[in-house]
C-alpha positions as CSV (number, residue, x, y, z in Angstrom):
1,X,63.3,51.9,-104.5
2,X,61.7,54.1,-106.6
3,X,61.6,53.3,-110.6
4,X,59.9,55.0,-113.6
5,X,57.8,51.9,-114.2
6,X,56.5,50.7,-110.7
7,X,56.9,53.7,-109.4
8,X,57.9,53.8,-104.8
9,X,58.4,50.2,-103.5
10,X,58.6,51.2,-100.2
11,X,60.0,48.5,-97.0
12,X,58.8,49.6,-93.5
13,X,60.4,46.9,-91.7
14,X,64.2,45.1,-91.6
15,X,62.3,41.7,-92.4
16,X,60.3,43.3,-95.2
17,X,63.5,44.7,-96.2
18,X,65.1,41.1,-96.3
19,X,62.9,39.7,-98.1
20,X,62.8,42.4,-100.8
21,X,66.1,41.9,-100.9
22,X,66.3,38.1,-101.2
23,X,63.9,38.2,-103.7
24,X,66.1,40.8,-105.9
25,X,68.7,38.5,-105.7
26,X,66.9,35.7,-106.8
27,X,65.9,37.0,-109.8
28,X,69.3,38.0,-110.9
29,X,70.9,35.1,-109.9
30,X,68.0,32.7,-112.1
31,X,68.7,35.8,-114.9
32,X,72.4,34.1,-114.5
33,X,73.8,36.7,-112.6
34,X,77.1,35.6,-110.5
35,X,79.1,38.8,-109.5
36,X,79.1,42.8,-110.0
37,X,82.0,45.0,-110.5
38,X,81.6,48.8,-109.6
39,X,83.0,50.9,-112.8
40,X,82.3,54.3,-111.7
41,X,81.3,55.3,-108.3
42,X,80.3,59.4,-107.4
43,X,79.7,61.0,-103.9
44,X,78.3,64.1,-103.2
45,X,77.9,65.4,-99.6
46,X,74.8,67.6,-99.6
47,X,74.7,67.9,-95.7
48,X,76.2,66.5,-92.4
49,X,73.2,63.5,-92.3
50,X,72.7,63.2,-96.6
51,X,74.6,62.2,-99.8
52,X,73.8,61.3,-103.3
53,X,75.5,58.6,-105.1
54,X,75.9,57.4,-108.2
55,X,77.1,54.1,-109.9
56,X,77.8,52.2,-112.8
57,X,77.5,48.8,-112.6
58,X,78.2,45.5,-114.4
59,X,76.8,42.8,-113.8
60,X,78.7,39.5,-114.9
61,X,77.7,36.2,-115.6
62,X,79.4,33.0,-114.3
63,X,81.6,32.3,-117.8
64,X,83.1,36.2,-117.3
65,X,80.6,37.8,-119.6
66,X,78.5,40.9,-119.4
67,X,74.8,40.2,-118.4
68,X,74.2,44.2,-118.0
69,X,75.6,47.5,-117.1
70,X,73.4,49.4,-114.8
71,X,73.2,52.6,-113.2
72,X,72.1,53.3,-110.1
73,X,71.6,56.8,-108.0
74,X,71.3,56.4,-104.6
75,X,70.1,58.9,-102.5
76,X,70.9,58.3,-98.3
77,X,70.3,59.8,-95.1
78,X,71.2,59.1,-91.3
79,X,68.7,59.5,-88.6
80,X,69.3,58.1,-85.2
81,X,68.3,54.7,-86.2
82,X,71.0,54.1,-88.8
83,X,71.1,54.6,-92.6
84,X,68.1,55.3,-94.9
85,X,68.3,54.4,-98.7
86,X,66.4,55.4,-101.4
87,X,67.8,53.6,-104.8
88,X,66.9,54.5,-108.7
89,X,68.3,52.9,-111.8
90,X,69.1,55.7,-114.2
91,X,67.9,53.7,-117.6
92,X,70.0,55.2,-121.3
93,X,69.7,57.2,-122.6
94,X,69.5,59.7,-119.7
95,X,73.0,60.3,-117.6
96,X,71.1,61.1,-114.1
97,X,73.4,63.7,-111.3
98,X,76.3,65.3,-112.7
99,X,75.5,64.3,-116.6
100,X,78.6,62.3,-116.1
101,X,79.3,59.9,-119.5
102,X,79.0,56.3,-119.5
């Protein structure tokens, strides 16, 4: 994961990656967090083995309201061990790949 603020948060194992994970999840679900709907969701094949994605996200709360739209851009790769993901929220007021609206 790599953000503006914290810069590379890098997991070099599956359990580090779990845990990372859990803890994620955690903190959204204490936030209030209860379910996410995918609004928007763009591929673009740059090679046989790597994409970029992009989506916009909402995250909802247990009584149906909004507790935040994100935006994510996900770059990925495959290597002969699986799937490699690098994630970055794309915070307003910038638009991130493609310039594409919110």
């Amino acid at each position: 994961m790599i953000t503006g603020r914290y810069g590379l948060s890098q997991c070099a194992t599956e359990s580090d990656h779990q845990r990372s994970f859990a803890k994620i999840m955690a903190d959204l679900k204490e936030r209030g967090w209860v379910r996410s709907a995918i609004n928007q969701l763009k591929v673009w094949a740059l090679a046989e083995d790597l994409a970029m994605i992009l989506a916009d996200v909402t995250r909802h709360e247990a009584d149906g309201s909004i507790l935040e739209w994100v935006r994510a851009c996900y770059t990925v790769r495959r290597d002969t061990k699986g799937w490699k993901i690098a994630m970055s929220e794309v915070k307003p007021p910038f638009l991130g790949p493609g310039d594409l609206t919110r």
